[in-house]
N, C-alpha and C positions, 0 to 999 in steps of 0.2 A: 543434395536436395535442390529442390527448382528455387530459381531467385523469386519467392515471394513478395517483395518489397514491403512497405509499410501496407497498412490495412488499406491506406486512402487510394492506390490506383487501384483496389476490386472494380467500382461503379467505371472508372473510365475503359478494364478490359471488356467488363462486361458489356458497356456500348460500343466500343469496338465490335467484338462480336454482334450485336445485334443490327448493326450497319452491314456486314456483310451477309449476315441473313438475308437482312429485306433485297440485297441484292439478289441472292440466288433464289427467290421465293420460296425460303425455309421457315417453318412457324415455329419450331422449338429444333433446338440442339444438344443433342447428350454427348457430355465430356466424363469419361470413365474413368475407374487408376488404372488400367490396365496397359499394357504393351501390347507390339504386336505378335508376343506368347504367350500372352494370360498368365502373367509372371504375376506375383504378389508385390515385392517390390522391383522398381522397374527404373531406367537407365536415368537420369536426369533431362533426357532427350520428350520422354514420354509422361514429364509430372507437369500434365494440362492444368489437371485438375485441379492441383496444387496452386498452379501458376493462376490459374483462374480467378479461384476462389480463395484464397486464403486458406485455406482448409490443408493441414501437413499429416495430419493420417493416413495408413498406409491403404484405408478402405473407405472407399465412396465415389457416387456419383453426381455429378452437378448436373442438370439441366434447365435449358434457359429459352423463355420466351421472350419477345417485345414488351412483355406487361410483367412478368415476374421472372424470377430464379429459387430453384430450389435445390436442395443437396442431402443424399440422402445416405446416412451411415451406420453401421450398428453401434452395440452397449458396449465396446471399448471406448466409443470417442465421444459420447453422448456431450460430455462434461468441456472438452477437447473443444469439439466443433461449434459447442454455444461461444464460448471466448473467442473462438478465431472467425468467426462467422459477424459476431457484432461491428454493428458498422457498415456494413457489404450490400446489405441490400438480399442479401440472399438468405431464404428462409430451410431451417433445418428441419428434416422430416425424420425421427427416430425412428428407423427401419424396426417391424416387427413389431410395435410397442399398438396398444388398443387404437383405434379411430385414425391411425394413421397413413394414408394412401402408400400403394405401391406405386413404383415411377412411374407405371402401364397407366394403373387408374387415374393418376395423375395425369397425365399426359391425354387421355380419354375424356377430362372434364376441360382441360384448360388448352387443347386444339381444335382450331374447328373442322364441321364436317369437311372429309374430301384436304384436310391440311396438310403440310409433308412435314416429316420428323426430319431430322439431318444427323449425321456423325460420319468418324471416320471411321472405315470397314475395318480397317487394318486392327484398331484397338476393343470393338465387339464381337466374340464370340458367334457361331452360328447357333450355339445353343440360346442365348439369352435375344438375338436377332429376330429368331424364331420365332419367341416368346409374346415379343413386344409386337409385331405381326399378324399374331392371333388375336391378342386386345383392340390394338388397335383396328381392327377389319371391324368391327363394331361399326365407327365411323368414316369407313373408306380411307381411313389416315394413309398415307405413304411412307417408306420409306427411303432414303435417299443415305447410300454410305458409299459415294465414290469419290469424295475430298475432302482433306482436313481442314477446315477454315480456321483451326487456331495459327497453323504453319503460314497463315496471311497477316495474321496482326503482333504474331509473335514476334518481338524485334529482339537479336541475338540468340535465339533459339539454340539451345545448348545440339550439339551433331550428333549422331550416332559416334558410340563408342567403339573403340577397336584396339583395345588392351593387351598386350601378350596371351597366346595360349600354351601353357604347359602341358606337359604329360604329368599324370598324377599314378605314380610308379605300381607298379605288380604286388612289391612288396607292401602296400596298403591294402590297393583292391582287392587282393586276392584273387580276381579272376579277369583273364586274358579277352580281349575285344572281340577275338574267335570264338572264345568257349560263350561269354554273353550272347553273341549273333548266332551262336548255335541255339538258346535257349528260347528268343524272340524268335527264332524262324521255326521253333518245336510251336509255339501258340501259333502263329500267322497259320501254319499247317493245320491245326486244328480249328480253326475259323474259315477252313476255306478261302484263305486270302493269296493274293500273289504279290502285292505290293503294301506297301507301311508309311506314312505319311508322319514324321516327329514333330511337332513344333516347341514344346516346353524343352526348357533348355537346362532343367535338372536333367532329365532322363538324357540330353545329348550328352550332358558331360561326362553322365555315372555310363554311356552306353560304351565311348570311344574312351574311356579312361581319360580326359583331359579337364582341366579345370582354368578358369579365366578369373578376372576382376571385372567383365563391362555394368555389374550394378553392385551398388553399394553392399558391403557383407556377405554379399552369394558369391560365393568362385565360379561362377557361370559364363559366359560366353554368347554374343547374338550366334546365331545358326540354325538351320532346317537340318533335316536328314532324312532320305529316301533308302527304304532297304527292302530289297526283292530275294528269293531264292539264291540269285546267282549275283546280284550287286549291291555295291552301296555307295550314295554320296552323301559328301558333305558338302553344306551351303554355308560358308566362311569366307571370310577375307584370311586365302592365304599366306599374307605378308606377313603378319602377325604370327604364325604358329614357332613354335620356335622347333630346332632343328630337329631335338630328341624326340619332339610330339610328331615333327613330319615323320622320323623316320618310322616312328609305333603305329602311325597311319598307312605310309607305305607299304610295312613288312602286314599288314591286313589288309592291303587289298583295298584300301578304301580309295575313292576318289574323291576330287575337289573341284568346286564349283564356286564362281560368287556367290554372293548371302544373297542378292536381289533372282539369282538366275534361278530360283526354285520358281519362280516367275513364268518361265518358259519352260520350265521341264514340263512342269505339271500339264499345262496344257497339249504336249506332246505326247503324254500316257496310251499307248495301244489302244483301241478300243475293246482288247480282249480282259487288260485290267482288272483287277477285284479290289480296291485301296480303304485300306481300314486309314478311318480316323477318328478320332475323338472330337466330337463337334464342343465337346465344353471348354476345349484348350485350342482350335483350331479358330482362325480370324475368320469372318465374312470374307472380307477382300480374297484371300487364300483360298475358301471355298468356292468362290466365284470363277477361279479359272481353270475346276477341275469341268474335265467335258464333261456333260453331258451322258455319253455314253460310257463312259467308266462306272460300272457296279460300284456304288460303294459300301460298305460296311461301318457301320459307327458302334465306338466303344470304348471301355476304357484302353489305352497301348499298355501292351505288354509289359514295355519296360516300367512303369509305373508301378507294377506288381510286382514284378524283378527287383526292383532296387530296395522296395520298402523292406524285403525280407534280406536282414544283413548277412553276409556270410561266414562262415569260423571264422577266415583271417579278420577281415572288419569288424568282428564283435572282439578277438583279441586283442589289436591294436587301438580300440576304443578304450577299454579298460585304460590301457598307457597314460593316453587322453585324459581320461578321466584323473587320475592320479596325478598328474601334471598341474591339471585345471583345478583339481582339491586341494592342491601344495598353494596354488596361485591366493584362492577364496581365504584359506586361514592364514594366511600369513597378513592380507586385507582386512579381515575381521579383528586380528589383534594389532592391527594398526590404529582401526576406527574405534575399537573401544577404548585406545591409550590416548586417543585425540579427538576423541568429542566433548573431555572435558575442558580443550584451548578455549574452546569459542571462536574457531578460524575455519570450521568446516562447514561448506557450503555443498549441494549438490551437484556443482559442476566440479570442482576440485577432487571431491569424493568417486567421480566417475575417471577423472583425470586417473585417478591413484589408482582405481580398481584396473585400468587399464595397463599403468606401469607395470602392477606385480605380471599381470600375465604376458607384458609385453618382455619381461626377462628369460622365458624360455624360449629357445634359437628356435624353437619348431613356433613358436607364434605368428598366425599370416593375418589377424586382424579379428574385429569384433564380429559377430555372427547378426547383431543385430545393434542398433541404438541402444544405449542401456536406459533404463529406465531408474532414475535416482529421486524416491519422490518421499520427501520428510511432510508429516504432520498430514494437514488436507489435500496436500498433493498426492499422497499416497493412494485415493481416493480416484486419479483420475490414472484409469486401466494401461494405459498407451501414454503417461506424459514422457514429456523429453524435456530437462530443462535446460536453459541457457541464461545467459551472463546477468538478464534481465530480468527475468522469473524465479530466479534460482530462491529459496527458501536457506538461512543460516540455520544451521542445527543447534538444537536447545539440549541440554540436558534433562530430558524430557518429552516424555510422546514418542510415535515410532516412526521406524524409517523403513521404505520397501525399497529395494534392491535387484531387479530382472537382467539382468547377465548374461553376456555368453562369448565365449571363443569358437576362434577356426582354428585347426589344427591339419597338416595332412593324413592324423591318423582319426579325426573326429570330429564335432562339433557339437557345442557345448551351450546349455540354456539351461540359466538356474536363477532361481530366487528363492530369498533369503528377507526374513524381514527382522530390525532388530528393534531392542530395547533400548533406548538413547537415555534412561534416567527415569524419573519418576512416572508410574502408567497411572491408567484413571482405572476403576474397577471392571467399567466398558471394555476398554481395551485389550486389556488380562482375558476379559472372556472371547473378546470376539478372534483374538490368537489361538484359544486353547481348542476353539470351534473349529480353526481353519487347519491347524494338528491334526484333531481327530479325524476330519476331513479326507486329510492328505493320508493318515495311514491307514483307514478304512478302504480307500483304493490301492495303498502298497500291500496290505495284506490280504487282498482279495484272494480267493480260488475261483477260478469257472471255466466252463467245458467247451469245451472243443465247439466252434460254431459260434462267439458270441461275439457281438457285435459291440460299438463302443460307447454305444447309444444305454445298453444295460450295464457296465462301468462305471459310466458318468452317476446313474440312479444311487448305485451303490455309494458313490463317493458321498455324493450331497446329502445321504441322509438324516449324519448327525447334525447339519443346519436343518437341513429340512422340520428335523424332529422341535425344532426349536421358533420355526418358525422366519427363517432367514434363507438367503438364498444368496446368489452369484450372477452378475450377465455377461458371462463369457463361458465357452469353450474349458471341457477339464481337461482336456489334454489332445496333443496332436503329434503327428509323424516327428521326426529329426533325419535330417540325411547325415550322410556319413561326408567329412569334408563338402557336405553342399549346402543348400537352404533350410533353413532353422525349423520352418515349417514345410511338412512333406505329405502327401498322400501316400495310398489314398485312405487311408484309415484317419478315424477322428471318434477322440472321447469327449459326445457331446448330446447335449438334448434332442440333435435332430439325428434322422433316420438315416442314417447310410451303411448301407447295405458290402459290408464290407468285415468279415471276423476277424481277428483277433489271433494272428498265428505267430508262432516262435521264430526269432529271427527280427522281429518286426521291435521298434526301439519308440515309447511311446511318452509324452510328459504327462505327468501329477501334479497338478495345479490348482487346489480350490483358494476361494479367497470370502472374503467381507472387504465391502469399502461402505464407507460413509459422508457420505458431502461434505465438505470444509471440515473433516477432523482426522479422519484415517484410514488409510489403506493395510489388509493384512492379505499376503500371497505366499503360499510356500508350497515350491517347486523342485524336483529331482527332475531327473531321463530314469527310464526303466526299461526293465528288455523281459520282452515276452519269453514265459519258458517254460518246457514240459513240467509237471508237476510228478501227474499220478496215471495210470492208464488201469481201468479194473472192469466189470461187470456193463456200469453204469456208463462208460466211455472214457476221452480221453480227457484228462483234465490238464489244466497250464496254470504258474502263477508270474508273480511281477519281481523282477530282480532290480533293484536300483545299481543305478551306473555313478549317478553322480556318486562324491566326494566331498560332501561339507556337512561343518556339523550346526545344527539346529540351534538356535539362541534358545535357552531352556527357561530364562527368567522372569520373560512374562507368565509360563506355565501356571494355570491355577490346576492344579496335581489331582483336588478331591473332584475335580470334572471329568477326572479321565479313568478308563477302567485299568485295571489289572495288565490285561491284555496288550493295552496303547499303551502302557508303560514299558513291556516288554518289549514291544516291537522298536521303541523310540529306544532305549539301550543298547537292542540290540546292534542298532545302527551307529549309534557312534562307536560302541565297541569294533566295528567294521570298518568305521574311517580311524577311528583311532589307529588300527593294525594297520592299515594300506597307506596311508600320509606317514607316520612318525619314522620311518627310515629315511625319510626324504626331509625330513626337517629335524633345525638345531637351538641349542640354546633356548630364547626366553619365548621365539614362536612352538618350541616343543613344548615345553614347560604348559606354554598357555591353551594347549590343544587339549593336553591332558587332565587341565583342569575344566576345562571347557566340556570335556565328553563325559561327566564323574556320570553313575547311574544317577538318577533323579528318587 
């Protein structure tokens, strides 16, 4: 993470920054969390925003004028961003939420006519560029994204990373860098394209088989990649690949290039050219030095669509995975219930320990994500992370939410689990038994062929909905396989994206209730899209759970639940129970099997 320091240097980065504004006659500045691959999380080189603001969420934008600062995040950090934000000077804008500006209209009131915006090209999209462009031409605004002015007052400025790249073996991907660039070059052909433009650095790792460490929890790698009919490069630092990845590169024909030199490629493109790109994952700067006269095509890339749908061997070896990571979770859970009655567990040790059990399997290459260890009112805040200083001591009593996950090279793993720590309120009891029905109203879903995730999510919420409660977040999103925890393009969520729902595709189940200062309830699987029934009426799919753990069953209030969710909720542990108990002994066996009894 970026060196934050104390709350107290925000006001002095922030007039730093605003010193070299009035130098370069810029009237506002936008500092984004992006990279410059519209990565979600991003290298410690590119956490401005962080640095900025005080603000450590993996989502939000700061911008700053001479007269104010504002920061604008969604409903996971709401809670997050008022604590880290007090003090700063910088005012928080609940993205989405009623009477609240967008950064455009913001930006629209609070510059003047004819003023110039600033940022750096490198880290805004051409899509969201665009955007701000079209608002802003209201007031003749400008905009200006040809230097970074944090890289001026930033002193120590963490470097570009350049981490080992491995190869990430046959025997997981299951399919060969040929047979993929045969598959991309089947769509480029059918788009009329002659050229392909990558810059997200899932789809390079899942394209060339190789997998890196340069940001935290994603086995990613910096790099561009250019791939035509008849070539391909890569835009990497060399040095770094190790020999087995060169030689998997070699025997395909790929070429290499430095990371900055897509720089100069780009702009030497034929005039005959046709270059698809994704302007939502594509930087300004990057768009900037395609000519002119190159056709271009904007869309989503191929390989985005390619990868989301997993293949046999990667749904196979996932399984593993999963089994693995569900041996890791109960043998955790019967830790935590045999030591929450010390009075020595704390949030950070509790995460300490979740990491050990899973750090005992040799195939272990690290966490997929920050865990999220949040007891009582902290459970409450969507996104917390605790540390040495925040940390909440666990009571016997009230609940604890638990968000998870491993890397593996045959999978990647994101689960929560919320548990019973001792005595519940009646509150409590219900609003778990709400966020159950929830979760298995989306696991037992059926629907047809063509459906989007937008009508999922409906279905999930309903039994809060029915009750009068709701969730502000996202019910479920992609998983890569060994890559980043959240994936496109599919998303089970309120908004529209136009994307269905096909087999192959590995999606999470996640409704929750939080409550300000009293509790958080989340309960999460991975699930894998799968044919069901094909008849008359068309083709239908249902949801298979992948994860491995079993469900805390004793907050259950039982007479809230139907027939139905009771069967379904049995049936599930009778499924972890059969796939975990060969791999487990003793008093963690014993304790699984009592832990999964039918309810």
């Amino acid at each position: 993470m970026a060196n934050t320091t104390s709350r107290s240097e925000q006001p002095k980065r922030l007039n730093d920054l605003r010193s070299m504004m009035a130098q370069q006659g810029i009237d506002a500045w936008i500092v984004p969390s992006s990279d410059a691959h519209n990565s979600e999380y991003v290298a410690s080189h590119w956490e401005g925003r962080a640095w900025l603001s005080g603000f450590t969420g993996s989502a939000g934008t700061v911008v700053v004028t001479q007269e104010k600062a504002a920061l604008w995040t969604d409903g996971r950090y709401f809670l997050q961003a008022e604590e880290q934000l007090m003090g700063t000077g910088i005012e928080l804008m609940k993205d989405g939420q009623p009477d609240v500006p967008t950064m455009a209209e913001w930006l629209t009131c609070e510059v003047k006519e004819k003023g110039v915006v600033g940022f750096d090209g490198a880290v805004l999209n051409l899509n969201t560029v665009r955007a701000l462009e079209n608002k802003l031409a209201e007031k003749s605004i400008s905009l200006k994204g040809d230097q970074d002015l944090l890289d001026q007052i930033w002193n120590n400025r963490p470097s570009l990373p350049a981490e080992p790249v491995i190869n990430h073996d046959l025997f997981y991907a299951g399919k060969s860098i040929s047979d993929k660039l045969t598959d991309v070059r089947e769509v480029m052909t059918s788009k009329k394209v002659s050229d392909l433009l990558i810059t997200t650095l899932d789809d390079i790792a899942w394209l060339f088989n190789l997998r890196g460490s340069d940001i935290e929890c994603n086995p990613v790698f910096l790099a561009y990649a250019m791939v035509s009919q008849d070539a391909v490069t890569l835009f990497t630092d060399r040095s770094r690949i190790t020999s087995e990845a060169m030689q998997s590169l070699s025997d395909s024909k790929i070429s290499l290039e430095a990371y900055d030199d897509i720089f100069k490629h780009l702009p030497a493109l034929p005039e005959t050219t046709t270059l698809l790109i994704n302007p939502a994952s594509t930087s300004y700067k990057l768009a900037s030095v395609i000519p002119e006269s190159v056709k271009k095509i904007e869309d989503r890339l191929p390989t985005t669509n390619l990868k989301a749908i997993k293949n046999s061997t990667e749904i196979e070896r996932m399984k593993d995975c999963h089994r693995r990571d569900g041996v890791a979770m109960v043998r955790f859970m019967h830790w935590l219930e045999t030591n929450i009655p010390t009075g020595k567990l704390d949030e950070v040790n509790i995460d300490e320990q979740l990491v050990q059990f899973r750090a005992e399997a040799p195939e272990f290459k690290g966490v997929s994500f920050p865990a999220i260890v949040g007891y009582a009112g902290h459970g409450a805040i969507i996104h917390y992370r605790a540390d040495k200083d925040s940390a909440y001591n666990v009571k016997e009593k009230g609940l604890l939410l638990i968000d998870s996950g491993g890397q593996y090279p045959d999978g990647t793993t994101d689960i929560t689990r919320t548990f019973a720590c001792g005595e519940l309120t009646e509150e409590e009891k219900r609003d778990y038994t709400l966020v159950m029905k929830s979760h298995i109203a989306m696991a037992s879903a059926k629907f047809k062929a063509g459906t989007i995730g937008m009508q999922l999510d409906a279905i999930t919420r309903q039994p809060m909905w029915a009750e009068g409660m709701d969730y502000n977040h996202g019910t479920g999103h992609g998983v890569g396989f060994f890559l980043n925890v959240h994936e496109g393009p599919m998303s089970v969520s309120p908004k529209f994206i136009d994307v269905a729902l096909e087999p192959g595709m590995v999606i999470t189940n996640e409704p929750g209730i939080y409550r300000d200062n009293k509790h958080g309830v989340r309960l999460e699987n991975i699930m894998l899209v799968a044919e069901d029934m094909e008849n008359d009426f068309g083709k239908f799919y249902k949801l298979i759970p992948m994860t491995l753990a079993l469900f805390d069953t004793r907050p259950l209030l039982k007479d809230l639940m139907t027939n139905a969710e009771i069967k379904w909720l049995n049936g599930y542990h009778e499924m972890v129970r059969e796939e975990l108990s060969p791999e487990l002994k003793g008093h963690d066996l014993e304790w699984l099997k009592e832990a999964t009894k039918d309810l």
